[in-house]
N, C-alpha and C positions, 0 to 999 in steps of 0.2 A: 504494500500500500504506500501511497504516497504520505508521505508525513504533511500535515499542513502550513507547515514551515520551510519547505522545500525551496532553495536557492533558486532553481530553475524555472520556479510559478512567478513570473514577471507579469502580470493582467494586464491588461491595455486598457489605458484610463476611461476610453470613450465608448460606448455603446456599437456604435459604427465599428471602430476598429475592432471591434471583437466578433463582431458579427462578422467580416473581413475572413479573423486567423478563424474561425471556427468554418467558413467557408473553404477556406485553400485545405484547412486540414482535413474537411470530410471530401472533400477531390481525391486528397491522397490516400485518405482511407480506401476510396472508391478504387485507387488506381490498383493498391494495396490489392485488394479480394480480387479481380481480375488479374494480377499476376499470380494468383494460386492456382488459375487455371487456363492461363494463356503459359506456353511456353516462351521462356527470354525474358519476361515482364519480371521485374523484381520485386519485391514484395517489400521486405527489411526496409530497405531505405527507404520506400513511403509510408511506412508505417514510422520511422525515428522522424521523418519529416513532418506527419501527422504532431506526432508529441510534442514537435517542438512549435504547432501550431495551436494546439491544443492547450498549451502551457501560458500561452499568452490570449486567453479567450476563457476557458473552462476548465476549472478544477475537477469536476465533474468526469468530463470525457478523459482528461487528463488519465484520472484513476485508472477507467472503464478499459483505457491500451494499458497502463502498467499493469490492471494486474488480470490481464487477456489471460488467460491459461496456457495460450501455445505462443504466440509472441510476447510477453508480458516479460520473461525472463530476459529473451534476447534484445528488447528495447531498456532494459534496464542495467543488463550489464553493458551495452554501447554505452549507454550515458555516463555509468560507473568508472569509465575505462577498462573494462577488464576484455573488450575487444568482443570476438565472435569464435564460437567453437569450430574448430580443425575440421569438424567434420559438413560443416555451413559452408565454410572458405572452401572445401576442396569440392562442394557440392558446385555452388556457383560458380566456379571457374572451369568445371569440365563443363557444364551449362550453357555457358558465355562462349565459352570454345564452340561446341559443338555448331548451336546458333548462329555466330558469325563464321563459322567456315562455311556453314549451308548458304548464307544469304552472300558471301566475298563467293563462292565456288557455283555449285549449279542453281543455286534459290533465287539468282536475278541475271538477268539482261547481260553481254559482255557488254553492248556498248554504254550502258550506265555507270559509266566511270564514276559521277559525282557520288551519288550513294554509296558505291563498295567505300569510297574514302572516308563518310564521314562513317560508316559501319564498320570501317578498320581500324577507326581511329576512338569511337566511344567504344570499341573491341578492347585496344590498350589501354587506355586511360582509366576503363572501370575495371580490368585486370591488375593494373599498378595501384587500383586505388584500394582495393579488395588484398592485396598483398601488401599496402602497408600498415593495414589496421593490425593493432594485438590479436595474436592468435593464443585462444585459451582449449587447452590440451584436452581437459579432462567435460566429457560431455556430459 
């Protein structure tokens, strides 16, 4: 549970702006459940992104993703810093792999140059970005 003292519950002073981060964060929730059943779609990051829109709008909703029963942990230790479990990191990146070899190889066009680039390129960047977080060993 979130403690009611929580450093990271920043509320946003105005009606509006909360209305706002409670907005972009139910988007990500949204985006969030459709990458649990779209392949490639990531799930984790819209959901830490959710919290951190949730944190400045709803104490509430806040709670309702910490203490989710199946993401509640992994949004909690990301925020803790204790990183993501071995076995997340090596999920996603054979994932991410798999995904962008299909759409860089037979999943698109030769002559659509532009797309294989920017899909080679959020390829490495969320591989380098997924490899620099804490890796926690024990699941």
């Amino acid at each position: 549970m979130v403690p009611p003292s929580d450093p990271e519950m920043r509320l946003a002073r105005t009606p509006l702006a909360r209305a706002l981060w409670v907005s972009v964060g139910s988007l990500c929730v949204g985006l969030a459940a459709l990458g649990v059943v779209v392949p490639g779609l990531p799930t984790t990051p819209f959901l830490i992104l959710a919290t951190a829109c949730y944190a400045r709008s709803s104490e509430r909703l806040t709670r309702r993703l910490l203490d989710h029963r199946l993401f509640g942990p992994l949004i909690r230790d990301y925020r803790a810093g204790r990183g993501i479990p071995f076995r997340a990191k090596v999920l996603a990146l054979v994932t991410m792999t798999a995904f962008s070899g299909y759409a860089l190889g037979p999943g698109m066009p030769a002559h659509l140059v532009w797309p294989r680039i920017v899909v080679a390129a959020a390829a490495i960047f969320g591989a380098l970005y997924i490899l620099s977080l804490p890796t926690r060993r024990a699941d």
